[in-house]
N, CA, C and O atoms as a Maestro MAE file, in Angstrom:
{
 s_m_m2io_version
 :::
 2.0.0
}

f_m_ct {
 s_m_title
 :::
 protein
 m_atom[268] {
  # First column is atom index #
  i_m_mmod_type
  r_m_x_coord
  r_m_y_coord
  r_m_z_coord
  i_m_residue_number
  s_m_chain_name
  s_m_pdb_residue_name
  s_m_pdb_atom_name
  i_m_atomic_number
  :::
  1 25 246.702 -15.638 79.065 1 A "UNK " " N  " 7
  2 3 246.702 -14.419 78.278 1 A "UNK " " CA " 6
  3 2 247.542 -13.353 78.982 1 A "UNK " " C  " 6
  4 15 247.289 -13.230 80.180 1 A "UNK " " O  " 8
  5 25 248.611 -12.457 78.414 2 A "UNK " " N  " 7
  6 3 249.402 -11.899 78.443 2 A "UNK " " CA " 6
  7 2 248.348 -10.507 79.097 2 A "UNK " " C  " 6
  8 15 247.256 -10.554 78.531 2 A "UNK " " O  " 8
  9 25 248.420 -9.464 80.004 3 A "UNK " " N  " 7
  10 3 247.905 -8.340 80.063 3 A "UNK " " CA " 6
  11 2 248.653 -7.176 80.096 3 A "UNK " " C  " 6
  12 15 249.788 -7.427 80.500 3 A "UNK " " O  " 8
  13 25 248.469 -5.895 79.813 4 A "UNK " " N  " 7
  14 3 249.131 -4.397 79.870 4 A "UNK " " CA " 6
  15 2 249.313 -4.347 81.261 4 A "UNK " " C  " 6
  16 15 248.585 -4.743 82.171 4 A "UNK " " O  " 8
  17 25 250.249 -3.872 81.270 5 A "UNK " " N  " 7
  18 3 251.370 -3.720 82.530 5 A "UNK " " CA " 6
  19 2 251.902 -2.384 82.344 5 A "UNK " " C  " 6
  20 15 251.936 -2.015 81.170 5 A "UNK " " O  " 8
  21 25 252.290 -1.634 83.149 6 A "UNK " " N  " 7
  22 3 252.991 -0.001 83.543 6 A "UNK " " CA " 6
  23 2 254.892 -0.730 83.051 6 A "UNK " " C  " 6
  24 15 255.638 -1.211 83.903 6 A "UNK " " O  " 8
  25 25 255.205 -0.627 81.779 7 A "UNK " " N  " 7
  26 3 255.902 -1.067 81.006 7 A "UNK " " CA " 6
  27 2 257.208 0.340 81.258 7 A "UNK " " C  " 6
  28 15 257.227 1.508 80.870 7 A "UNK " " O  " 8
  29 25 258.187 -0.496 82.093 8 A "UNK " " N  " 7
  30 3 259.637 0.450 81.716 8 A "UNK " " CA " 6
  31 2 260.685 0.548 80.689 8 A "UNK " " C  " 6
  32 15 261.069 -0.435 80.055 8 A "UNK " " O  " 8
  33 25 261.075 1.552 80.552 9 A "UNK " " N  " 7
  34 3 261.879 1.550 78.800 9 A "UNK " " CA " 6
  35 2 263.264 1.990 79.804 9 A "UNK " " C  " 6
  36 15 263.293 2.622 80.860 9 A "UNK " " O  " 8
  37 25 264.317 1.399 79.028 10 A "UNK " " N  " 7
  38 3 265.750 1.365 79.009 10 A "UNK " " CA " 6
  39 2 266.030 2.801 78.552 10 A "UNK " " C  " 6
  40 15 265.387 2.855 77.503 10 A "UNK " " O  " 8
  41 25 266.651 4.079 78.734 11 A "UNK " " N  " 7
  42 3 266.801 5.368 78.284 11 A "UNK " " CA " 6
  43 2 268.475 5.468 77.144 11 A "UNK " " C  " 6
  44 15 269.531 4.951 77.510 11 A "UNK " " O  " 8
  45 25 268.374 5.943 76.312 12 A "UNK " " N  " 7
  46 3 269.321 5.987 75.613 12 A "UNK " " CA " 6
  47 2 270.372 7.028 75.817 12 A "UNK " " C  " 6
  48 15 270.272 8.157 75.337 12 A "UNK " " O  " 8
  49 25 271.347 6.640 76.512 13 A "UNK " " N  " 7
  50 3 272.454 7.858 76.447 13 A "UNK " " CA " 6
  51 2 273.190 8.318 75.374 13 A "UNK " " C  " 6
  52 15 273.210 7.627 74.355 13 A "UNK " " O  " 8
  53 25 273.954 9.625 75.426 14 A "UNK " " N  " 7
  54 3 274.888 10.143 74.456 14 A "UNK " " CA " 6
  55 2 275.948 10.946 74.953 14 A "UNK " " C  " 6
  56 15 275.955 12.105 75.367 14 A "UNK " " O  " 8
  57 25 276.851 10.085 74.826 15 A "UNK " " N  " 7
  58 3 278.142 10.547 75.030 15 A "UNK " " CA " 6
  59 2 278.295 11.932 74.145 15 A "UNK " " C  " 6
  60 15 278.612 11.910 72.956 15 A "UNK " " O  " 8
  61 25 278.105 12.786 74.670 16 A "UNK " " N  " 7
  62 3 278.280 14.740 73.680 16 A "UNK " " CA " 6
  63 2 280.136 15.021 74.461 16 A "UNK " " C  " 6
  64 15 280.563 14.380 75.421 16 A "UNK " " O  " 8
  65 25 280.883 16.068 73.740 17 A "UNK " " N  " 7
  66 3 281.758 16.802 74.513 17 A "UNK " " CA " 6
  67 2 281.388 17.193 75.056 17 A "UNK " " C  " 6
  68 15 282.316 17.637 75.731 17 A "UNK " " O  " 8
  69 25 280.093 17.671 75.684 18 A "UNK " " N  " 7
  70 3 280.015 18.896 76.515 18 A "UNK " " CA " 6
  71 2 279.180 18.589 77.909 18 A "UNK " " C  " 6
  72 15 278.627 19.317 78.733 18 A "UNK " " O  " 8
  73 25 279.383 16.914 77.754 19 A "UNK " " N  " 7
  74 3 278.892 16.249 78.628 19 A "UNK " " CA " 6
  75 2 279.470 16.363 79.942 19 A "UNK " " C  " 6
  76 15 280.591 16.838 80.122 19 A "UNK " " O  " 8
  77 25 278.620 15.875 80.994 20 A "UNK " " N  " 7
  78 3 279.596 15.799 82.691 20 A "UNK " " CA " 6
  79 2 278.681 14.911 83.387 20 A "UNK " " C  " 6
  80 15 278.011 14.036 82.838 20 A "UNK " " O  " 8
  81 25 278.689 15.205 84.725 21 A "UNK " " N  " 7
  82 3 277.980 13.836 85.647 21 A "UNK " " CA " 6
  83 2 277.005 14.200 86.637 21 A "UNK " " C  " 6
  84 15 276.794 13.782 87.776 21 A "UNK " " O  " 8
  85 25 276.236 15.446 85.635 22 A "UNK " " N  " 7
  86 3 274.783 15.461 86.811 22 A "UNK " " CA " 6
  87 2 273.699 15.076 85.906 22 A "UNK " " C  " 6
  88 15 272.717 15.810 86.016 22 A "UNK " " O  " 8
  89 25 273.603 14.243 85.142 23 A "UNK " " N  " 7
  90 3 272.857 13.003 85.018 23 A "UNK " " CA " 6
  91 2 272.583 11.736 85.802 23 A "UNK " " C  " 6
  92 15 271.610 11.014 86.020 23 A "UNK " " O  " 8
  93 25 274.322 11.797 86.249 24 A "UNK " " N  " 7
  94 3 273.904 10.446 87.491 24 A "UNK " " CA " 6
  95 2 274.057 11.193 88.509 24 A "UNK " " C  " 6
  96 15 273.752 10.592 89.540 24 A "UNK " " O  " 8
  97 25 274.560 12.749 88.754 25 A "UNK " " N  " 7
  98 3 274.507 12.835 90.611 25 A "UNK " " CA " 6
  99 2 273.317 13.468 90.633 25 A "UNK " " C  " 6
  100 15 272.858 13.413 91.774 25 A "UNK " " O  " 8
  101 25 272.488 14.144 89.757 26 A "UNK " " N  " 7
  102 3 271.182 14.890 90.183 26 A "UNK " " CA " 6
  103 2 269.900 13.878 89.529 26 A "UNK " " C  " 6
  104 15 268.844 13.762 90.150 26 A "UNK " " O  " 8
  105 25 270.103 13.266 88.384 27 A "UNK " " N  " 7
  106 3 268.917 12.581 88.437 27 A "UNK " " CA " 6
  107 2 268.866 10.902 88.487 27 A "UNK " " C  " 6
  108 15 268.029 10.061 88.158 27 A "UNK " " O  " 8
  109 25 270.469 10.860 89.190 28 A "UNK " " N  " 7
  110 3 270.777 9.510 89.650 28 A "UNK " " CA " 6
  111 2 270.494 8.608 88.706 28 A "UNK " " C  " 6
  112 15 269.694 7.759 89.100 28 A "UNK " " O  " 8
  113 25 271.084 8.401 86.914 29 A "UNK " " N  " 7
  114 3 270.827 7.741 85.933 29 A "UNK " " CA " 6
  115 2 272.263 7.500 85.891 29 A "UNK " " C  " 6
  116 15 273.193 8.306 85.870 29 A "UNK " " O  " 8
  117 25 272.250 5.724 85.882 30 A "UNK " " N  " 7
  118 3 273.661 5.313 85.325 30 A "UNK " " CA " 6
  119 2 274.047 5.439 83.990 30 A "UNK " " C  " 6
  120 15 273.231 5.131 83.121 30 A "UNK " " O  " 8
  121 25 274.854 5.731 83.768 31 A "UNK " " N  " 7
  122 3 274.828 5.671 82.123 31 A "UNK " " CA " 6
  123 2 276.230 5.101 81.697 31 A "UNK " " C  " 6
  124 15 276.778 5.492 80.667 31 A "UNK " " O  " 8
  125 25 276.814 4.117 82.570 32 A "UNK " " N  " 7
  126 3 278.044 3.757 82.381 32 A "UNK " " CA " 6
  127 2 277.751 2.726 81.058 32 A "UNK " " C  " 6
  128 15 276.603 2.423 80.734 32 A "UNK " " O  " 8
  129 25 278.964 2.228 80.337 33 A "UNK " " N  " 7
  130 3 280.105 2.455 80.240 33 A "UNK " " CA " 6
  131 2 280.385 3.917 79.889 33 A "UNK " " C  " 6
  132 15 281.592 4.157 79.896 33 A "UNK " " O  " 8
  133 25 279.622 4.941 79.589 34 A "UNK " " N  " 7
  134 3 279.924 6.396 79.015 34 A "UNK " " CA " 6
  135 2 281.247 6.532 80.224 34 A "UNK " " C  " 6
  136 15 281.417 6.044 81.341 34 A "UNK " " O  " 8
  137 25 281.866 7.254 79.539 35 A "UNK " " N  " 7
  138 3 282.674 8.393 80.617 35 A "UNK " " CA " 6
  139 2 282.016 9.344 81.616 35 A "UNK " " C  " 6
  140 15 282.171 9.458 82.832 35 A "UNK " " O  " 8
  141 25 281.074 10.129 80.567 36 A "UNK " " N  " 7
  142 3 280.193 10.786 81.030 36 A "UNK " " CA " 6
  143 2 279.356 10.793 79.776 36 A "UNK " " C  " 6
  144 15 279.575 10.200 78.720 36 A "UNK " " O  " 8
  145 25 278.129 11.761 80.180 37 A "UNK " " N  " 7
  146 3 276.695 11.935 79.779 37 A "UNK " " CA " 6
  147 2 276.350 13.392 79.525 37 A "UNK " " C  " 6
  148 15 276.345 14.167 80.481 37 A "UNK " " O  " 8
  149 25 275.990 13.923 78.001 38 A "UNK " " N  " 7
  150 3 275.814 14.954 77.642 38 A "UNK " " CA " 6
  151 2 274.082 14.830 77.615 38 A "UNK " " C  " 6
  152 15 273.418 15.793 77.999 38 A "UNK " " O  " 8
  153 25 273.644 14.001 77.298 39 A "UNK " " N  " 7
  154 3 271.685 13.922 76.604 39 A "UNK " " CA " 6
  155 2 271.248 12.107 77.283 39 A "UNK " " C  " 6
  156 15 271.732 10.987 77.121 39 A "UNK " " O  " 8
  157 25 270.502 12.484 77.787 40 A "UNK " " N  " 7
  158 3 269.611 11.229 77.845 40 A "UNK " " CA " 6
  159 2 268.221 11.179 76.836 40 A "UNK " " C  " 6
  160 15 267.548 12.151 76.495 40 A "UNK " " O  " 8
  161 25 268.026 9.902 76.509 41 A "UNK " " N  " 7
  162 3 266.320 9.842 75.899 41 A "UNK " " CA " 6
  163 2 266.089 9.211 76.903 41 A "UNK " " C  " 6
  164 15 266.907 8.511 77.500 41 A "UNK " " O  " 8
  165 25 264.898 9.400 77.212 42 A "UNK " " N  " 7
  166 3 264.399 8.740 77.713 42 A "UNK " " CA " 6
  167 2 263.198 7.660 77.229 42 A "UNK " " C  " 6
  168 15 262.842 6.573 77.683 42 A "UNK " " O  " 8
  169 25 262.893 8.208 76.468 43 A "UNK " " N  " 7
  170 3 261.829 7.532 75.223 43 A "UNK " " CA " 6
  171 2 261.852 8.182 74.046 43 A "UNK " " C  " 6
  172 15 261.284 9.220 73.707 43 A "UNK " " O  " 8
  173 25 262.547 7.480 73.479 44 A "UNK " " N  " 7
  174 3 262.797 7.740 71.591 44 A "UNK " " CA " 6
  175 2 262.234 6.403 70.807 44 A "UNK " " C  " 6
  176 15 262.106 5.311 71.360 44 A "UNK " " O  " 8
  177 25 261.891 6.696 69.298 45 A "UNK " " N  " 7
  178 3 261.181 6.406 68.601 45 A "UNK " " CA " 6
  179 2 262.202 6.585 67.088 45 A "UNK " " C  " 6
  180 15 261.772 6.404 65.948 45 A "UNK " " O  " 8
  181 25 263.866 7.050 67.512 46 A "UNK " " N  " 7
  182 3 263.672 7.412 66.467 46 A "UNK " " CA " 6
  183 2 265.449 5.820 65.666 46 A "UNK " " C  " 6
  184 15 266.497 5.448 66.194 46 A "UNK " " O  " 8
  185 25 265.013 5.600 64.784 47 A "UNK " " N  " 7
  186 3 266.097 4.929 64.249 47 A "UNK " " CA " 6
  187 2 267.504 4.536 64.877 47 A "UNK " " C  " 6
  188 15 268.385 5.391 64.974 47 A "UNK " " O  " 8
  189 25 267.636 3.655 65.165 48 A "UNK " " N  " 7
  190 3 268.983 3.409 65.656 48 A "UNK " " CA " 6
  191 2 269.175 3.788 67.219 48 A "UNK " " C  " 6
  192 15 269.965 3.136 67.900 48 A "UNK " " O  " 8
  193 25 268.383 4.930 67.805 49 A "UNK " " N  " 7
  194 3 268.270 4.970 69.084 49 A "UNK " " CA " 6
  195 2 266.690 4.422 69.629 49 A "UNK " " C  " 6
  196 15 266.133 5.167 70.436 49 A "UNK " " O  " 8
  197 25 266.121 3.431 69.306 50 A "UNK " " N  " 7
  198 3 265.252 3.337 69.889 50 A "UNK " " CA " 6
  199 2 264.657 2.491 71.289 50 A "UNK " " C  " 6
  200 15 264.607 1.262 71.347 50 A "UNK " " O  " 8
  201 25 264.250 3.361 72.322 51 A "UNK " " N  " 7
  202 3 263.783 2.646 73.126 51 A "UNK " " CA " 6
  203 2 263.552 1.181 73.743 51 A "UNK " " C  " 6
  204 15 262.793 0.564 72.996 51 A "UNK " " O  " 8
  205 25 263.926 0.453 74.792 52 A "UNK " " N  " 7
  206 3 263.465 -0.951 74.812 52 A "UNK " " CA " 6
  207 2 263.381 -1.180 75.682 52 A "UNK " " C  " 6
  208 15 264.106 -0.950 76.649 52 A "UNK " " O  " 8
  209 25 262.119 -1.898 75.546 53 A "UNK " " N  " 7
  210 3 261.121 -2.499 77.166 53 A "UNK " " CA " 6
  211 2 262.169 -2.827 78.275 53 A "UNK " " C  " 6
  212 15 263.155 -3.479 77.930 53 A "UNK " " O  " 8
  213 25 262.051 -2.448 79.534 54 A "UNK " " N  " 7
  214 3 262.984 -2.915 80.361 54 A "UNK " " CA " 6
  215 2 262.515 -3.834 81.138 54 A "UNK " " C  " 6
  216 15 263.336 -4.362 81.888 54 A "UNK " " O  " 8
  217 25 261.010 -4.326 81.205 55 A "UNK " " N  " 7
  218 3 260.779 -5.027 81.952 55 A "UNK " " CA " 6
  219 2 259.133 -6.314 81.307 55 A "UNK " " C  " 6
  220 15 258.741 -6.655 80.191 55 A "UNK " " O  " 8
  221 25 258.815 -6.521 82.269 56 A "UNK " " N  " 7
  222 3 258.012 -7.515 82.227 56 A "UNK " " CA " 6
  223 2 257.765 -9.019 80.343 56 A "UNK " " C  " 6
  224 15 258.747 -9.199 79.623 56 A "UNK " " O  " 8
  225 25 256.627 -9.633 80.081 57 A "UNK " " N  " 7
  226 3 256.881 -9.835 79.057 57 A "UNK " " CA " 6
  227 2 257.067 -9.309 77.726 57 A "UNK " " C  " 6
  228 15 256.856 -10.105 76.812 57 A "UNK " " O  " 8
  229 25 257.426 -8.111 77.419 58 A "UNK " " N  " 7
  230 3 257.535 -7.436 76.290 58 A "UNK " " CA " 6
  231 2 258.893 -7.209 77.148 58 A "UNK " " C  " 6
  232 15 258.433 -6.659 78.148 58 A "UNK " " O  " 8
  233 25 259.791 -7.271 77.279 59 A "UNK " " N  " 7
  234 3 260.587 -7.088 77.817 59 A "UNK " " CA " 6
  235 2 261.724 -7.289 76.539 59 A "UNK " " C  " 6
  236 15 261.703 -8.396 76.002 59 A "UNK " " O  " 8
  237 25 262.745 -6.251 76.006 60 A "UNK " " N  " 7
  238 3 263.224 -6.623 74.993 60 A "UNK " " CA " 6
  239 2 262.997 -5.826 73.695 60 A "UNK " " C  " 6
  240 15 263.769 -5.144 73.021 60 A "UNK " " O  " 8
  241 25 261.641 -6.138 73.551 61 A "UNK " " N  " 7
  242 3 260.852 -5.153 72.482 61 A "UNK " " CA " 6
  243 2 261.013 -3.675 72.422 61 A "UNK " " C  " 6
  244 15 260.842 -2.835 73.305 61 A "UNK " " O  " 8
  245 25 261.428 -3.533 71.020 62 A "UNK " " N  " 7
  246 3 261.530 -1.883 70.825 62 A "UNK " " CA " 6
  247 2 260.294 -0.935 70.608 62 A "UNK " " C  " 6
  248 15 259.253 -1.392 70.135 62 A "UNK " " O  " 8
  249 25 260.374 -0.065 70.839 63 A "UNK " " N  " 7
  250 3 259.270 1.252 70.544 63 A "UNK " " CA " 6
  251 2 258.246 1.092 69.648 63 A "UNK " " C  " 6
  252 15 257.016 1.134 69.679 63 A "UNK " " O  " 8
  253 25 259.226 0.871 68.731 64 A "UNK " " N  " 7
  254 3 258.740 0.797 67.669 64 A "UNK " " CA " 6
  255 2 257.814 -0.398 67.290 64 A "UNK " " C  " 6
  256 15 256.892 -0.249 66.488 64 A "UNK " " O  " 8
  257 25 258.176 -1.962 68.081 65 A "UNK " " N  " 7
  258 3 257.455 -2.969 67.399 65 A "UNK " " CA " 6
  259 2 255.919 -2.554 68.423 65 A "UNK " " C  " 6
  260 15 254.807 -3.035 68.208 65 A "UNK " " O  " 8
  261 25 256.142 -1.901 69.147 66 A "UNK " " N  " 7
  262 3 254.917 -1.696 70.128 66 A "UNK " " CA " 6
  263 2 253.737 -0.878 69.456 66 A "UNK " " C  " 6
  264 15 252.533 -1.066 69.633 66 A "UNK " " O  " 8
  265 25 254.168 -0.201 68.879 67 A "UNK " " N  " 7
  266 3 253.308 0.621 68.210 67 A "UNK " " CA " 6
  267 2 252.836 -0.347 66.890 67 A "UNK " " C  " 6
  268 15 252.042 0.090 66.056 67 A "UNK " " O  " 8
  :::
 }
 m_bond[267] {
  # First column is bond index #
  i_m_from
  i_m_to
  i_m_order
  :::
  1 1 2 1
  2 2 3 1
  3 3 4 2
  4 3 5 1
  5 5 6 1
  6 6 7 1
  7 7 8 2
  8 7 9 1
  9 9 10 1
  10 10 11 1
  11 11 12 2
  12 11 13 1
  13 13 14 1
  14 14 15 1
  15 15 16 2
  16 15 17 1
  17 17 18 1
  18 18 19 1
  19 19 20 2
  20 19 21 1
  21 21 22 1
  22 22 23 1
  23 23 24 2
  24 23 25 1
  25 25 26 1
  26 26 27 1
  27 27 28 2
  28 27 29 1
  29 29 30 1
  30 30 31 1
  31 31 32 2
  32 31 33 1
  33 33 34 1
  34 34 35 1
  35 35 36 2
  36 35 37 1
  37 37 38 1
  38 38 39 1
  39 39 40 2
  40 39 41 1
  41 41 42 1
  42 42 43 1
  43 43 44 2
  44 43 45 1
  45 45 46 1
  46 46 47 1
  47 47 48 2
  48 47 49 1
  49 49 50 1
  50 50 51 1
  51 51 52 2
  52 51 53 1
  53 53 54 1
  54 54 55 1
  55 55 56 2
  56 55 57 1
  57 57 58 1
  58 58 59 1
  59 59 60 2
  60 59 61 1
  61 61 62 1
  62 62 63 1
  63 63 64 2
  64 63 65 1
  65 65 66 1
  66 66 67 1
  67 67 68 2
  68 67 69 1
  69 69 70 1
  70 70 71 1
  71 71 72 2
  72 71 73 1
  73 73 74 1
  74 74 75 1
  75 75 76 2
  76 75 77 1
  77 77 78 1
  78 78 79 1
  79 79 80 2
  80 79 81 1
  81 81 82 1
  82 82 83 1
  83 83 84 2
  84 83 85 1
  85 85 86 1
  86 86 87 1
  87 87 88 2
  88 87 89 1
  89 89 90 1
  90 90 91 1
  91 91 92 2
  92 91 93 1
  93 93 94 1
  94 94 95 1
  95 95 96 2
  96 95 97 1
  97 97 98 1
  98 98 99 1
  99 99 100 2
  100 99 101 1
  101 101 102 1
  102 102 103 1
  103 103 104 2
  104 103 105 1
  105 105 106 1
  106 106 107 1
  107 107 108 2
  108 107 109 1
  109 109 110 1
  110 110 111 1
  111 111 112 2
  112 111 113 1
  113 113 114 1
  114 114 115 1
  115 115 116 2
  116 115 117 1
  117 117 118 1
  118 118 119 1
  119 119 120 2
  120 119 121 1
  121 121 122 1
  122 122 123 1
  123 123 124 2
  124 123 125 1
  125 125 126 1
  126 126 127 1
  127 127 128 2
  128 127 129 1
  129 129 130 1
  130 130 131 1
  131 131 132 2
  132 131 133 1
  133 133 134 1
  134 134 135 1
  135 135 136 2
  136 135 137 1
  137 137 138 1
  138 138 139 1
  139 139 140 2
  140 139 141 1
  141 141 142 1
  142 142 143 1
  143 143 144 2
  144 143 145 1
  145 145 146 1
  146 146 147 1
  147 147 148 2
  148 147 149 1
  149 149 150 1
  150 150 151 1
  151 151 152 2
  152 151 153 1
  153 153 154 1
  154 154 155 1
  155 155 156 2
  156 155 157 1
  157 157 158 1
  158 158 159 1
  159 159 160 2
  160 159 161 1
  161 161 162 1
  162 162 163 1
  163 163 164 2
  164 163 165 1
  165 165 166 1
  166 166 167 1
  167 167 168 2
  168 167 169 1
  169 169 170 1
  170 170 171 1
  171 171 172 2
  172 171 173 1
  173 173 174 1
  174 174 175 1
  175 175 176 2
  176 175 177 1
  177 177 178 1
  178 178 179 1
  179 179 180 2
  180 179 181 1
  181 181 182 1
  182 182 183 1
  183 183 184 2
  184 183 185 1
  185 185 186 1
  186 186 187 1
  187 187 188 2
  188 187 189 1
  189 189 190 1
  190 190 191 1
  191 191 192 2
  192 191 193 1
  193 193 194 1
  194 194 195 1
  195 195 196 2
  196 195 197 1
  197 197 198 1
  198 198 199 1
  199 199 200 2
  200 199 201 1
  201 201 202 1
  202 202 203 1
  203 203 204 2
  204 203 205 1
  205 205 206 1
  206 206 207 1
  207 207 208 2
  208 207 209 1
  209 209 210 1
  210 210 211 1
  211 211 212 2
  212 211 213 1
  213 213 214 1
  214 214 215 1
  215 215 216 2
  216 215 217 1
  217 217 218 1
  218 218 219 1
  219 219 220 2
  220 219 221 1
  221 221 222 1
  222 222 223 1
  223 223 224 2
  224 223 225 1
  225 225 226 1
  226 226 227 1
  227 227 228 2
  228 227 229 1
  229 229 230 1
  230 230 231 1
  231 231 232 2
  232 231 233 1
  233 233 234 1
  234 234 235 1
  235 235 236 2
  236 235 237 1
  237 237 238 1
  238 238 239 1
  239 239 240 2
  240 239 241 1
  241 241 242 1
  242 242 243 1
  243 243 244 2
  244 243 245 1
  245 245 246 1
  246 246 247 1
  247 247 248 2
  248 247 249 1
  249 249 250 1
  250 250 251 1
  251 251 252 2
  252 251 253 1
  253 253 254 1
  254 254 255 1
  255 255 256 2
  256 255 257 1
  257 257 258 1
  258 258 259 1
  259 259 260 2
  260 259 261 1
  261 261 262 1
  262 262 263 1
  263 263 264 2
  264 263 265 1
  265 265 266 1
  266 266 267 1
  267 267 268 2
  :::
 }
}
């Protein structure tokens, strides 16, 4: 039997114009291939950007099928 685990989510970047690179030098988040990084999610729920397990067996699974 499968148990709940402290479950990490993959964060969704967004390339904005008004983006730059203290996303990865101050809160040390890769967000390559971007150029750079205007917005991170970090946990979204919402259509087309949604969240996904980064680890263990749910690993894969979106936000959404979790709920």
């Amino acid at each position: 039997m499968n148990q709940l685990y402290p479950m990490k989510f993959k964060p969704v970047f967004k390339d904005k114009i008004w983006g730059g690179m203290k996303i990865k030098t101050i809160l040390g988040m890769n967000y390559s291939p971007l150029p750079n990084c205007g917005e991170v999610w970090v946990l979204s729920g919402i259509e087309g950007n949604t969240s996904e397990v980064a680890n263990g067996f749910l690993k894969g699974n979106e936000l959404n099928e979790l709920i």
